[in-house]
C-alpha positions in Angstrom: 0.0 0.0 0.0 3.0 2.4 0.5 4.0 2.0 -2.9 -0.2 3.6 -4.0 0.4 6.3 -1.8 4.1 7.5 -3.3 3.3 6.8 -6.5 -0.4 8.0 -6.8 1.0 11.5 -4.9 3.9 11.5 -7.8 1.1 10.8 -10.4 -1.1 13.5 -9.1 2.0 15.8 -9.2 2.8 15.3 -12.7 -0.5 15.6 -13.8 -1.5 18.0 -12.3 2.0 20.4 -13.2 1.1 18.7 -16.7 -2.3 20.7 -16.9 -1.5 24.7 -16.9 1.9 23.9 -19.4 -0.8 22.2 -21.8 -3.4 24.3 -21.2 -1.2 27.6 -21.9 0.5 25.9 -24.8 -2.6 24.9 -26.5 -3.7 28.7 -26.2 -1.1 29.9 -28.2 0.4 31.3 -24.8 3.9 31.7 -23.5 4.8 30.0 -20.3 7.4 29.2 -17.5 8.9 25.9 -18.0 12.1 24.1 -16.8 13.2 24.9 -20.8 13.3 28.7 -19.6 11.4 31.6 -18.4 9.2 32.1 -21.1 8.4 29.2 -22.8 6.9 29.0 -26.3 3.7 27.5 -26.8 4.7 25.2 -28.7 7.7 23.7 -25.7 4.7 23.9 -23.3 2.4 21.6 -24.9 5.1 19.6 -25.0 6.3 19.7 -21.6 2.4 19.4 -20.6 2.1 15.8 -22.7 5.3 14.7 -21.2 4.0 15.2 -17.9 0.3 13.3 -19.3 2.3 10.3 -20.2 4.5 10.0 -17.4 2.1 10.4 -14.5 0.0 8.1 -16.7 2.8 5.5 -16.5 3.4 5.8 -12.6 0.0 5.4 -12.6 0.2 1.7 -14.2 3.7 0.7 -12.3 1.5 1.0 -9.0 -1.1 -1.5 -8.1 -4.1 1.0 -7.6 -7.0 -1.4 -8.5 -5.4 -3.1 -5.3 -6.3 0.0 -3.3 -9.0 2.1 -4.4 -9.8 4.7 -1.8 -5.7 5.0 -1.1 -4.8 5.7 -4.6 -7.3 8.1 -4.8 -6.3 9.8 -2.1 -2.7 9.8 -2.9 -3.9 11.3 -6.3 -5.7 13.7 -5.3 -3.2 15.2 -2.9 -0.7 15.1 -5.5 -2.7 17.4 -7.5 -3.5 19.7 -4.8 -0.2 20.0 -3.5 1.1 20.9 -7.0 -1.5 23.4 -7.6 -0.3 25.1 -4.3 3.1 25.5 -5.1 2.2 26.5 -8.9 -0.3 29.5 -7.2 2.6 30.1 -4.5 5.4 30.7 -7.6 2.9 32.1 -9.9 1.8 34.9 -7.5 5.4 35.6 -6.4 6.5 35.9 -10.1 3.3 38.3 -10.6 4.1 40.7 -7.9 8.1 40.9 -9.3 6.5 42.2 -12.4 
């Protein structure tokens, strides 16, 4: 069961950092990514699928059908946890502006 809780938190993690790179990109908008500040749109989609396809595979290595209610837990803290620390940098990046 340890191994659903790190990897469902690591899945949520990627997927949910996957989301706002993809979602940007898909806009036609630059973004941050590890590539550089300002990302183009085109990098971002990228870096958003990348994410997609690797939480998707963490997802598979773990045996979440073996525990339900953990892995969904673990997920879903992932992607909260992730979606603090992207509103903590984001917000600190819009006030240097």
């Amino acid at each position: 069961m340890t191994s659903v809780l790190i990897l469902g938190f690591i899945a949520g993690l990627l997927g949910g950092n996957g989301l706002p790179h993809f979602v940007k990109g898909i806009t036609g908008q630059k973004y941050h990514s590890p590539f550089g500040k300002e990302s183009s749109a085109a990098v971002n989609v990228i870096w958003g699928w990348i994410n997609f396809v690797v939480a998707v595979l963490v997802w598979h290595i773990a045996p979440m059908r073996q525990h339900p209610r953990a892995a969904f837990l673990a997920v879903s803290l992932g992607v909260l946890a992730i979606g603090l620390i992207l509103a903590n940098t984001r917000s600190k990046h819009q006030h240097n502006k």
